[in-house]
C-alpha positions in Angstrom: -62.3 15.8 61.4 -64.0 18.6 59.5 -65.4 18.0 56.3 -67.6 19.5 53.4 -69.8 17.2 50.9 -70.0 18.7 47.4 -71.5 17.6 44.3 -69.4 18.2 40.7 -69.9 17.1 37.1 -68.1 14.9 35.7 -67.1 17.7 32.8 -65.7 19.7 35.5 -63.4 17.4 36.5 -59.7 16.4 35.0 -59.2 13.9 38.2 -59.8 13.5 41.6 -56.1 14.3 42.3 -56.2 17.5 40.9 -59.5 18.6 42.3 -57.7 17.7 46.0 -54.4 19.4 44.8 -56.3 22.2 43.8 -58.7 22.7 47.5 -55.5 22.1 49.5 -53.6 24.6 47.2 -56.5 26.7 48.1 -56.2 26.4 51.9 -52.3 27.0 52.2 -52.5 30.4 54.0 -54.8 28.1 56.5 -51.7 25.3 56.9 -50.5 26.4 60.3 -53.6 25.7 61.5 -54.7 22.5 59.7 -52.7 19.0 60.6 -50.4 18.5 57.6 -51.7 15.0 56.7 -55.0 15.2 57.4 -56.3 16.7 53.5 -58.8 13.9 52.2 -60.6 13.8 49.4 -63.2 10.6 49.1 -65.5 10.1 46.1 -68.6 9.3 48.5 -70.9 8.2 44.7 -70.9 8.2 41.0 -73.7 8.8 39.5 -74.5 9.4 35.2 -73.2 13.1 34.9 -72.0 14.0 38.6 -69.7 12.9 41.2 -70.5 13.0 45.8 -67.5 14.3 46.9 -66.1 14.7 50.5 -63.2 17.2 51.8 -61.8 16.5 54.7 -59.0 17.9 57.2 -58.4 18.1 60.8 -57.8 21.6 62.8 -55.2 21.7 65.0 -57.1 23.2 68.0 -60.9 23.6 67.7 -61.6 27.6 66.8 -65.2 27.6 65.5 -64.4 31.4 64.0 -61.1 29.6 61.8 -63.3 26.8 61.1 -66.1 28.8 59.8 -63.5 31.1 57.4 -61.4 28.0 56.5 -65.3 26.2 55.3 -66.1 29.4 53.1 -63.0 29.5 51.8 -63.3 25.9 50.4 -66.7 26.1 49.9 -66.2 29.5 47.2 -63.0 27.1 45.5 -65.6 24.9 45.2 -68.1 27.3 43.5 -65.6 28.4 41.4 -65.1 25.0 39.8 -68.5 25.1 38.9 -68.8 28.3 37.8 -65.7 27.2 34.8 -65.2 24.8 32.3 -62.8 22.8 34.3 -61.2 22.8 37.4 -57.1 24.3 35.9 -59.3 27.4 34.3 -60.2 28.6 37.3 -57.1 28.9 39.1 -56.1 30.6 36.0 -58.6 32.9 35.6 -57.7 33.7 39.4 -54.2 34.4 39.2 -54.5 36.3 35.5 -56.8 38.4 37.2 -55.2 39.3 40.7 -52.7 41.3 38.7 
């Protein structure tokens, strides 16, 4: 099991479902190569103004170079949250702009 602890806060978050949503939605052109059911999303703590999170998924056969580009990949998503107001803006500001 892979997985990649992130911090958020909690104004950049509509729900834990949609952040999850969001990071597998983000890792579809990856799904060949990561087990279908193996997406998980823990809340790890709570704190005042921020939330531990935890992304988790399971390769299909061990390739460090996948693993490393499938990490980035989430770990940029995970930038981009931060980087917005809240988490649906930035997939909207990414698809307005890929025109």
């Amino acid at each position: 099991m892979l997985s990649i602890d992130f911090q958020l806060g909690l104004s950049k978050i509509e729900g834990p479902d949609v952040l999850e949503h969001e990071l597998i939605q983000e890792l579809s052109e990856y799904s060949e190569y990561i087990e279908q059911d193996s997406y998980n999303l823990k809340i790890v703590d709570v704190k005042k103004d921020y939330l531990d999170f935890k992304f988790q998924y399971r390769l299909k056969d061990l390739n460090r170079d996948l693993q490393l580009k499938i990490r980035r990949k989430t770990v940029r998503k995970v930038l981009s949250f931060i980087t917005t107001d809240q988490l649906g803006e930035a997939s909207s500001k990414e698809v307005s702009g890929a025109g």
